[in-house]
N, CA, C and O of each residue as an XYZ file, in Angstrom:
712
protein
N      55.060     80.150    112.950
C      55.595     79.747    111.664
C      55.610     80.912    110.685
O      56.456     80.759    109.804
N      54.896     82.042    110.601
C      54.805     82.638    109.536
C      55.733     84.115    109.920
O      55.836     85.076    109.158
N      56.142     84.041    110.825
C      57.562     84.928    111.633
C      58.586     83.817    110.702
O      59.610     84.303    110.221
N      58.410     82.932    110.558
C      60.022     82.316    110.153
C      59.842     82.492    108.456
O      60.739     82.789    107.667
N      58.646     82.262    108.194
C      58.246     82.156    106.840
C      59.020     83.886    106.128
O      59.670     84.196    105.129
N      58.446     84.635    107.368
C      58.716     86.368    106.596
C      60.203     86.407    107.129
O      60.819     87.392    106.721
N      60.933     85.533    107.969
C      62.026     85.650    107.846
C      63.076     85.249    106.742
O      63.918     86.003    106.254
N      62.854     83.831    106.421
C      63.038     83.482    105.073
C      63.022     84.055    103.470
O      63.906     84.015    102.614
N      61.897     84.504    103.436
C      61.410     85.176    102.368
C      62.596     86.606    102.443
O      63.119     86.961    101.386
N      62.918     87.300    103.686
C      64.017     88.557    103.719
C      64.871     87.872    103.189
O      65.001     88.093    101.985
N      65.817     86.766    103.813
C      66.781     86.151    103.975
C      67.197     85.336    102.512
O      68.272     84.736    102.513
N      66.320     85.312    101.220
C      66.222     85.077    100.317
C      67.541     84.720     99.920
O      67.962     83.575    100.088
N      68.048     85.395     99.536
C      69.083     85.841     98.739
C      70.502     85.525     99.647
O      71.596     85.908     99.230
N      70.334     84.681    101.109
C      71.427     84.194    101.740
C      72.166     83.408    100.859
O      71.651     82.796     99.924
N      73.966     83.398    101.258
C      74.713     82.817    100.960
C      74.167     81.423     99.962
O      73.590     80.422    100.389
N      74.550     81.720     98.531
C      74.297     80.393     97.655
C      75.732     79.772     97.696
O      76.279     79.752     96.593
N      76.482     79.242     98.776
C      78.043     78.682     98.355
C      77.582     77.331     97.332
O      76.724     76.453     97.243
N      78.901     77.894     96.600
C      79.267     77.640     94.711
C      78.152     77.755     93.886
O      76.996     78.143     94.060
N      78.876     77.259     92.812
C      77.968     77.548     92.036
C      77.765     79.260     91.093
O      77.398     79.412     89.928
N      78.132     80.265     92.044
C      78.533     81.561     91.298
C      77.549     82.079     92.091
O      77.066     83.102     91.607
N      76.935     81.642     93.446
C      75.602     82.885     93.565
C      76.325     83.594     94.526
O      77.548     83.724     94.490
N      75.688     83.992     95.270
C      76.272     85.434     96.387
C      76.758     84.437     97.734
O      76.239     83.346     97.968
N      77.787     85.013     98.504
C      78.386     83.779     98.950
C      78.390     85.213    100.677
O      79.111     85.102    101.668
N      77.348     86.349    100.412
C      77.879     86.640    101.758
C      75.603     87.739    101.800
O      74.936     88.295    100.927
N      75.406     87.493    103.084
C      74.176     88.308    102.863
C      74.205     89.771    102.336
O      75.339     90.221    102.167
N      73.460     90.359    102.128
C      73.143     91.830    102.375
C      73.195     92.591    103.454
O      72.077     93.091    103.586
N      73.913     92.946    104.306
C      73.471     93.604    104.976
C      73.925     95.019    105.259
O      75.142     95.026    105.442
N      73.415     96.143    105.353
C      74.045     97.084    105.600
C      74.700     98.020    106.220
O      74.171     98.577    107.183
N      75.910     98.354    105.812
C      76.932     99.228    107.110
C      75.902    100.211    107.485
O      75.121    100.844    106.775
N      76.125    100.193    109.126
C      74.876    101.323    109.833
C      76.253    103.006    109.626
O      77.464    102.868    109.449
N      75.641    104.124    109.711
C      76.735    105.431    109.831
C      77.458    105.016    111.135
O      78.668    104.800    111.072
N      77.040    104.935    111.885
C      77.952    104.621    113.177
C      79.309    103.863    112.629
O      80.403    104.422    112.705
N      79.150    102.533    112.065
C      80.248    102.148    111.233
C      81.193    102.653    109.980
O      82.389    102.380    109.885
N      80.605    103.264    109.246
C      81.146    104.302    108.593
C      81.767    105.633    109.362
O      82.824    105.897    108.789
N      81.622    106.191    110.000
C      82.555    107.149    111.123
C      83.448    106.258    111.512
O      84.578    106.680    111.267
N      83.452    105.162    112.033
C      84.485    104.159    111.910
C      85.705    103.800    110.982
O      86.864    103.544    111.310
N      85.000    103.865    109.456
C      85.850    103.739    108.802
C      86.464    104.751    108.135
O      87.447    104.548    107.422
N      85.846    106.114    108.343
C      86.514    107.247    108.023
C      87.611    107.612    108.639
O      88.380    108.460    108.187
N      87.782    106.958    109.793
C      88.551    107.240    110.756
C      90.196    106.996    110.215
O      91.209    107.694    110.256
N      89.904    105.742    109.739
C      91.260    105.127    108.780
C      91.860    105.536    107.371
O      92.973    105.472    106.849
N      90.167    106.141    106.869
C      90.121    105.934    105.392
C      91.821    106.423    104.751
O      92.767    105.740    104.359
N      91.586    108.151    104.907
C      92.866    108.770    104.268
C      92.752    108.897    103.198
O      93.873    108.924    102.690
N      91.878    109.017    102.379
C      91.459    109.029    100.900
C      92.032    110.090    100.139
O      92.277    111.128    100.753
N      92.313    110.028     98.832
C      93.058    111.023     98.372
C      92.699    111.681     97.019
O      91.561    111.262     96.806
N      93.040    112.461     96.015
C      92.530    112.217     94.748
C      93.219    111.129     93.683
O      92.858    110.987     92.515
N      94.406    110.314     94.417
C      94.822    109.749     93.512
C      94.086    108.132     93.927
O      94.461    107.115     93.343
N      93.071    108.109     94.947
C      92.822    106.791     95.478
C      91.424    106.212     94.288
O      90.570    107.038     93.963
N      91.356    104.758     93.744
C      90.571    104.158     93.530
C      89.925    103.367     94.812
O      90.518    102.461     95.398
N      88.709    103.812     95.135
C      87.862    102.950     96.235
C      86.832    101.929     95.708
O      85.782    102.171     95.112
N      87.412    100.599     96.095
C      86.239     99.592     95.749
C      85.360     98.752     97.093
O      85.777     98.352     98.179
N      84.454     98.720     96.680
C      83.686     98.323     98.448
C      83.413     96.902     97.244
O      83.053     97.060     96.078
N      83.681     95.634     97.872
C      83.572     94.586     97.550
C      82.337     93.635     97.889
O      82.441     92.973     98.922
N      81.193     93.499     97.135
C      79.987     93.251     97.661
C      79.039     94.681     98.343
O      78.430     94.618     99.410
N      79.083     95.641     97.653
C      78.748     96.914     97.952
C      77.090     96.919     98.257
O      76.560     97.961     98.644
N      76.464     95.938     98.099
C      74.859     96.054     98.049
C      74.133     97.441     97.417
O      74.097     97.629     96.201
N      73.537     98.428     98.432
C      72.809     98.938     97.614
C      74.008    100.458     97.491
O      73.486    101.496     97.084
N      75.425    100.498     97.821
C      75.934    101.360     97.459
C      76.402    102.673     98.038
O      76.888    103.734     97.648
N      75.903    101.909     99.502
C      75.611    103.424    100.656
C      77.426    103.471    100.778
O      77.825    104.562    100.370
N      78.343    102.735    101.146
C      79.702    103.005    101.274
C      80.044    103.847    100.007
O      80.076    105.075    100.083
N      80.254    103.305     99.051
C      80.484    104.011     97.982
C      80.011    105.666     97.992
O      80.694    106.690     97.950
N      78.834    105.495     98.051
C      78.474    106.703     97.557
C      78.597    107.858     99.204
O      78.249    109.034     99.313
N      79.137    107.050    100.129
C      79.619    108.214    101.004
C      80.986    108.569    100.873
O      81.309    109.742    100.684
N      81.890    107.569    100.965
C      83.223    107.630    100.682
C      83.087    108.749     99.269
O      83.820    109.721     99.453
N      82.362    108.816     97.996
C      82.329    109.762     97.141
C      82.617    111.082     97.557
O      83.591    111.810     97.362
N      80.765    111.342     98.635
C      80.680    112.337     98.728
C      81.556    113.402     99.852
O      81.518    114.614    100.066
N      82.468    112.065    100.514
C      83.382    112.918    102.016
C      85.039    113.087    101.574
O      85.828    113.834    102.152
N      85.347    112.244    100.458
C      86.777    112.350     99.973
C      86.448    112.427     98.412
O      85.528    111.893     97.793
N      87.306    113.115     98.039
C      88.149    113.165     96.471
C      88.488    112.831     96.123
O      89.479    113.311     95.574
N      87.948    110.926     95.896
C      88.437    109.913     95.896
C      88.537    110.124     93.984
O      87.799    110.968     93.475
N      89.410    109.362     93.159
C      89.307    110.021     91.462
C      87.707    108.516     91.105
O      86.833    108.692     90.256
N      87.762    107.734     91.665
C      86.354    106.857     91.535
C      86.104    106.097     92.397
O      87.056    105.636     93.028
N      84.594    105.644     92.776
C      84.466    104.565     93.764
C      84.006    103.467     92.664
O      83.384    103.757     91.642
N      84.367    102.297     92.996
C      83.796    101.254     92.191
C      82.932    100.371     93.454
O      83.351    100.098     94.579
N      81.617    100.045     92.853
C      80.559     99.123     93.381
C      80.436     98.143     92.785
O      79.857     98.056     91.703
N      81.168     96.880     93.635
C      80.823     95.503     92.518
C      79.859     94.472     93.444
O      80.200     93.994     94.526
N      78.723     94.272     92.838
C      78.070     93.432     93.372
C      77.080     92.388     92.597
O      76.525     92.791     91.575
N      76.882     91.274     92.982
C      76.425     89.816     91.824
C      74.964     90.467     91.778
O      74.540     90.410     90.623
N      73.926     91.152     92.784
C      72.625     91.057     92.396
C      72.182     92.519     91.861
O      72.130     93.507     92.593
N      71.945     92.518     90.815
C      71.310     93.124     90.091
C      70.668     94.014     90.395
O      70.789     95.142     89.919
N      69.857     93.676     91.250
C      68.537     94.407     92.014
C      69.540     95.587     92.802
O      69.238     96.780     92.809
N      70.241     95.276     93.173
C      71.140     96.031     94.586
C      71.996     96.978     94.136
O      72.364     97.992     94.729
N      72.440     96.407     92.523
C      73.588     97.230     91.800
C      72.624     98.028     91.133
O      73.065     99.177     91.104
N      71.356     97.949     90.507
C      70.322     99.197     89.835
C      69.892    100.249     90.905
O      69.540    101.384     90.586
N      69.945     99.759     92.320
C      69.553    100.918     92.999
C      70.742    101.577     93.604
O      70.521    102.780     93.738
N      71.948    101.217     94.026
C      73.228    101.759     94.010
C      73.201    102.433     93.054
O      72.545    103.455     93.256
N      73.622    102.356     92.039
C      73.645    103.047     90.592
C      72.275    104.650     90.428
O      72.388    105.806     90.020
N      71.015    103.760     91.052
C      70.264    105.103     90.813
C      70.487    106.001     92.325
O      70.368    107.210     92.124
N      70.673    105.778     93.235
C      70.957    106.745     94.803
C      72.468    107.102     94.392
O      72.837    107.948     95.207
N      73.290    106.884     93.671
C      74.603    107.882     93.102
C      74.027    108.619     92.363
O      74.167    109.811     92.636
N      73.346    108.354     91.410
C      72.741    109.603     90.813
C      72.146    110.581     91.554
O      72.730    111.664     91.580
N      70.826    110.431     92.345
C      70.500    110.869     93.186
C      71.291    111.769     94.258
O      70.927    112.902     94.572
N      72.141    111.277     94.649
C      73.175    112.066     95.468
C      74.193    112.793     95.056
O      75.049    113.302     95.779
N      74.090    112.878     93.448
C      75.498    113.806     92.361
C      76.287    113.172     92.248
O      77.031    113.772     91.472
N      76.899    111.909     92.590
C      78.259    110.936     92.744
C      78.485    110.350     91.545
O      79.488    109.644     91.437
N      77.559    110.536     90.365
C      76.947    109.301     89.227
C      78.647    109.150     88.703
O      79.360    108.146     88.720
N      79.018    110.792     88.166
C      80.290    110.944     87.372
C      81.410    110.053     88.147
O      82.301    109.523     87.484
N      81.370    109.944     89.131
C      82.754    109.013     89.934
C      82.475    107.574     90.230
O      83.294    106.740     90.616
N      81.167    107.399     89.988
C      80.671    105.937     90.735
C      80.570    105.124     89.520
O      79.791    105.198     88.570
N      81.580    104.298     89.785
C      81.884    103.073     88.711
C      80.768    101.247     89.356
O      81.091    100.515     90.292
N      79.710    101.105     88.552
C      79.008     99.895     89.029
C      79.499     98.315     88.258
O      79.130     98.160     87.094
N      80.064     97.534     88.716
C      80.046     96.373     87.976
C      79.534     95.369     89.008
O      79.703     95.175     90.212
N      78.529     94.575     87.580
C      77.945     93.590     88.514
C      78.303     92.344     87.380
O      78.222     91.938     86.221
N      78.924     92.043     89.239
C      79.405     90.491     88.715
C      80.194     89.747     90.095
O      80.246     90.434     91.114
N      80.514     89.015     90.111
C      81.037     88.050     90.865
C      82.984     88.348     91.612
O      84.023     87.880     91.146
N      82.801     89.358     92.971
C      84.187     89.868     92.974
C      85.379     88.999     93.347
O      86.342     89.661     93.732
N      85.550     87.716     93.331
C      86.241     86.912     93.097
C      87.175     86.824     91.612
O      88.334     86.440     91.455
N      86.200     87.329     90.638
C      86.266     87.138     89.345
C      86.760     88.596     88.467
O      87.255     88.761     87.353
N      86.296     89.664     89.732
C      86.748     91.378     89.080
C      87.897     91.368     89.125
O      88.281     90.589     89.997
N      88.881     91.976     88.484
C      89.953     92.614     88.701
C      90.441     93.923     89.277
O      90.412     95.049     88.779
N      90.848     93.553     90.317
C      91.400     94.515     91.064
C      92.391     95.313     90.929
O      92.460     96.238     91.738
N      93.323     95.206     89.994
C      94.589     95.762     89.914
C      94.853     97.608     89.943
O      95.876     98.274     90.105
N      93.640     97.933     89.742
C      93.688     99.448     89.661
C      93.283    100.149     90.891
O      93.222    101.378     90.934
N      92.908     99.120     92.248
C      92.441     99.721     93.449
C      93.594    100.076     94.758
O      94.574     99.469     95.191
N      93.021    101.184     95.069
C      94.003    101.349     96.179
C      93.498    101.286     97.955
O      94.106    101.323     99.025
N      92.175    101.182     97.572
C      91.832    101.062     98.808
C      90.805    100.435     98.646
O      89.957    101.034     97.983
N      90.379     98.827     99.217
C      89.218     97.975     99.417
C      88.419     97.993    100.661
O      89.093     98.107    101.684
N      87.269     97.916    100.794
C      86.403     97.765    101.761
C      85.823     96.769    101.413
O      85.515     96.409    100.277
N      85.584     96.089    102.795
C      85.150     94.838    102.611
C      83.990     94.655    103.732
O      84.505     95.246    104.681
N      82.738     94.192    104.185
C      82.196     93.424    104.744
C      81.642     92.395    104.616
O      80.445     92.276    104.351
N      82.506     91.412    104.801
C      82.327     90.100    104.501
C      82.342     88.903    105.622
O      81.781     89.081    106.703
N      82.771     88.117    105.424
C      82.649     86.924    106.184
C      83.747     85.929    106.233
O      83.992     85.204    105.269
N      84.545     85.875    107.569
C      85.697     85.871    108.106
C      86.139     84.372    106.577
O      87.252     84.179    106.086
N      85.258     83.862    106.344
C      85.535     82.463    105.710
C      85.833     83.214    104.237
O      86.713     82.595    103.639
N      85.425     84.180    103.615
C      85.213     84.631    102.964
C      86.147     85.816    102.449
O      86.228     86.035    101.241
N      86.795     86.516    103.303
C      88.049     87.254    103.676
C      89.209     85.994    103.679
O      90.408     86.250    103.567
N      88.810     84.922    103.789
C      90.222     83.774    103.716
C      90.226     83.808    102.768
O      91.237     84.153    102.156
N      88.897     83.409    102.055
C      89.428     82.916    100.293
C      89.907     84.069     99.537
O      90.603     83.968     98.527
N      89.538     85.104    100.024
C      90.085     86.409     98.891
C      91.444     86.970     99.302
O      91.867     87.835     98.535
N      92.337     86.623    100.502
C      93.356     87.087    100.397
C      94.622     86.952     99.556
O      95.433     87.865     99.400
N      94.735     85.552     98.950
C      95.082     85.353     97.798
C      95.097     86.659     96.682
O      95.925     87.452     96.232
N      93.715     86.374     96.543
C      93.389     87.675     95.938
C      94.407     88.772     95.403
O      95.164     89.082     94.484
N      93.755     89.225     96.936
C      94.145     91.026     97.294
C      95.618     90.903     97.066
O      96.127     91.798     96.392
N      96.664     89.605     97.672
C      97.771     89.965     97.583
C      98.164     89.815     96.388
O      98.733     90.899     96.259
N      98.286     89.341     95.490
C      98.472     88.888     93.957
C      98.184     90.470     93.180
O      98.914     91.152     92.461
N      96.961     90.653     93.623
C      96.257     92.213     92.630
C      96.502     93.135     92.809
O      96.830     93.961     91.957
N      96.406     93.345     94.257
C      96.697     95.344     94.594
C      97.707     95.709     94.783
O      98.232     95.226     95.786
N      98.425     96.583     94.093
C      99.571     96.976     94.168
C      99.834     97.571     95.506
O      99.044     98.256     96.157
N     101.522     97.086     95.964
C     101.910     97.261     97.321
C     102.003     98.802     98.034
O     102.675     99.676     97.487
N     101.419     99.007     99.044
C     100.431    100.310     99.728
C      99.559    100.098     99.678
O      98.901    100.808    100.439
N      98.542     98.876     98.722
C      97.255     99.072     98.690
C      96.894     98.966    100.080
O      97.416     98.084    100.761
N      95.757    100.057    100.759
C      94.828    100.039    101.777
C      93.644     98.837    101.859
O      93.015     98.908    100.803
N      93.214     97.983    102.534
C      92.604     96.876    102.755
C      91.792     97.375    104.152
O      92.436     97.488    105.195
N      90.308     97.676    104.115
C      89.608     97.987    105.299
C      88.434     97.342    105.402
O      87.451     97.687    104.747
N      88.432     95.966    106.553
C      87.767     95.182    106.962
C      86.142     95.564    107.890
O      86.285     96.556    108.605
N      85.414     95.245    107.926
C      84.693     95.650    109.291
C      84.182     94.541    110.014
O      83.659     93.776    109.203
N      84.131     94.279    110.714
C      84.148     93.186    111.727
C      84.955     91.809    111.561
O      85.243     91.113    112.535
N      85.153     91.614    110.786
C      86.147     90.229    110.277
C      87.933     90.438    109.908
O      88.344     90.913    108.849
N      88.318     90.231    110.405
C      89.832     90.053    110.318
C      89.955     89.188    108.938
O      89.012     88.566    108.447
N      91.168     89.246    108.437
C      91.589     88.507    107.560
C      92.579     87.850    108.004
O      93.596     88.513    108.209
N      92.627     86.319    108.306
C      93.510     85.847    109.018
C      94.361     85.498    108.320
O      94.275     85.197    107.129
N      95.679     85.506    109.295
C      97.435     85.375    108.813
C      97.852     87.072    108.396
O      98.974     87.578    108.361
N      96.859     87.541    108.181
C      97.738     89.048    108.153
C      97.505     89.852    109.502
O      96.662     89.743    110.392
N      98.369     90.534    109.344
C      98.701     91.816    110.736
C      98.227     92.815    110.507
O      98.883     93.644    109.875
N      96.631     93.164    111.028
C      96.066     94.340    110.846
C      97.609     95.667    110.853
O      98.638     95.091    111.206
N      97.809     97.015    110.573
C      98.221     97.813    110.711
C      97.630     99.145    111.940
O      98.293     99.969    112.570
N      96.146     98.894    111.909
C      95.587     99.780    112.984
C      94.500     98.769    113.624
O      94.794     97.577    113.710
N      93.305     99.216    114.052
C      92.399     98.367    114.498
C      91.624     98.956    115.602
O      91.932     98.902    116.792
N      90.776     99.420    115.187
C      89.910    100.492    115.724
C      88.251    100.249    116.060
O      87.666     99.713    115.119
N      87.519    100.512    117.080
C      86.326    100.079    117.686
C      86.211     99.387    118.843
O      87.259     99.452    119.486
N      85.331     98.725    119.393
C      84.796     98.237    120.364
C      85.678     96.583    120.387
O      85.935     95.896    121.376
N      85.930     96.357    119.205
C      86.218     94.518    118.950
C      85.497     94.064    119.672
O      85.725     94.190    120.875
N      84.311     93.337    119.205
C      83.424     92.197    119.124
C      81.919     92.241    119.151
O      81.114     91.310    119.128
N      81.696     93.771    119.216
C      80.485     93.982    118.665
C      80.421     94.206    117.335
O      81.349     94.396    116.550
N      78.770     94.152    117.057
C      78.303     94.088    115.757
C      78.400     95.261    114.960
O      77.801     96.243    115.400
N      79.006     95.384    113.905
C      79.401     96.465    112.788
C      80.666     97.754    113.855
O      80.593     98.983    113.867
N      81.337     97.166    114.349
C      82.239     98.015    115.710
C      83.287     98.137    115.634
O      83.889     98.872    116.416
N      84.073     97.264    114.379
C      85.822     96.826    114.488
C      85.829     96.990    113.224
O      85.233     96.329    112.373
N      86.694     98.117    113.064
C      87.599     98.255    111.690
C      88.660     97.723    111.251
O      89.087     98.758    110.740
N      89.699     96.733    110.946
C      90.682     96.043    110.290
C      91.175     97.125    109.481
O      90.373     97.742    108.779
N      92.608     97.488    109.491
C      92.878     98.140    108.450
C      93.900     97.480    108.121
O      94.337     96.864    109.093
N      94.786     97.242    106.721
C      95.235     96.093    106.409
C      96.079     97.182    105.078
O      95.436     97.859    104.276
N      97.761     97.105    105.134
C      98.061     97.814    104.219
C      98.909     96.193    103.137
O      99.498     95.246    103.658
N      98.717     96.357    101.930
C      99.413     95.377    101.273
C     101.136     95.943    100.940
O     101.658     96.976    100.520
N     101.533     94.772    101.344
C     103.252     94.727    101.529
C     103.570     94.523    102.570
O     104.634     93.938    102.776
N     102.533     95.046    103.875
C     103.245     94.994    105.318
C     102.451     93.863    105.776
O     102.960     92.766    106.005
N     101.015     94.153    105.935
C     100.093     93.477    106.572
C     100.023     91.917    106.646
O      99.892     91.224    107.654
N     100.189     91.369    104.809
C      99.993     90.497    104.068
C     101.529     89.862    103.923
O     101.788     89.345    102.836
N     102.260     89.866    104.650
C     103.788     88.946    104.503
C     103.675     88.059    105.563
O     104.569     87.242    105.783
């Protein structure tokens, strides 16, 4: 019992669906997955990068430090996750480019992004495609990791498919999303 107890107690902060709490866990992209997504990225100086549910900020603040991206934005609901994102950009020199909003990314506005990262949860990638297509202007880059966004047509699709943190989705808006 007290294995489930210290499992729980991690697991805290699991999915609160409605209500406004966090609707996907924490967990974090390993580098193995990130070489993954560099693979697609293409980042530019004219690109805005937003990692959607960014936790403690490690995407962000690599995508900073490997492309010339003009900002990364980190939006995430817990507090705790967005103060230490916020302080490891500092830490790593990224502070000047690393944009933090914490709040609920259902509710952010997207309209200024050109390239999203997402690890989320296939149920969860449904409800936001709405979203993405409505907000990001057409070219926007859309890069999934393990979850597809269904009804759209990845554009590339790269990894192992069906292992854990292994499959990149890359998803351009105008083509992907019709």
């Amino acid at each position: 019992m007290e294995g489930l107890e210290d499992t729980a107690s991690w697991l805290g902060w699991l999915a609160l669906t409605g209500g406004g709490g966090a609707v996907v866990p924490f967990v974090p992209t390993r580098r193995e997955a990130l070489d993954l997504v560099f693979r697609v990225l293409n980042a530019g100086e004219g690109d805005i990068f937003y990692d959607l549910g960014c936790g403690d900020g490690r995407v962000v603040i690599e995508v900073l430090k490997k492309f010339p991206v003009k900002r990364g934005v980190c939006v995430e609901i817990r507090r705790e996750l967005l103060e230490e994102a916020t302080r490891r950009a500092k830490l790593e020199g990224v502070d000047d480019r690393f944009v933090p909003i914490l709040g609920d990314f259902f509710e952010v506005p997207l309209r200024d992004a050109t390239i999203v990262y997402m690890y989320l949860l296939a149920s969860v990638n449904e409800s936001l495609k709405h979203k993405l297509s409505k907000e990001l202007p057409r070219g926007a880059r859309v890069i999934s990791l393990d979850f597809q966004v269904s009804g759209w047509k990845p554009v590339k699709v790269i990894g192992a498919r069906g292992g854990w943190q292994s499959t990149v989705y890359y998803y351009v808006i105008g083509e992907s999303d019709r």
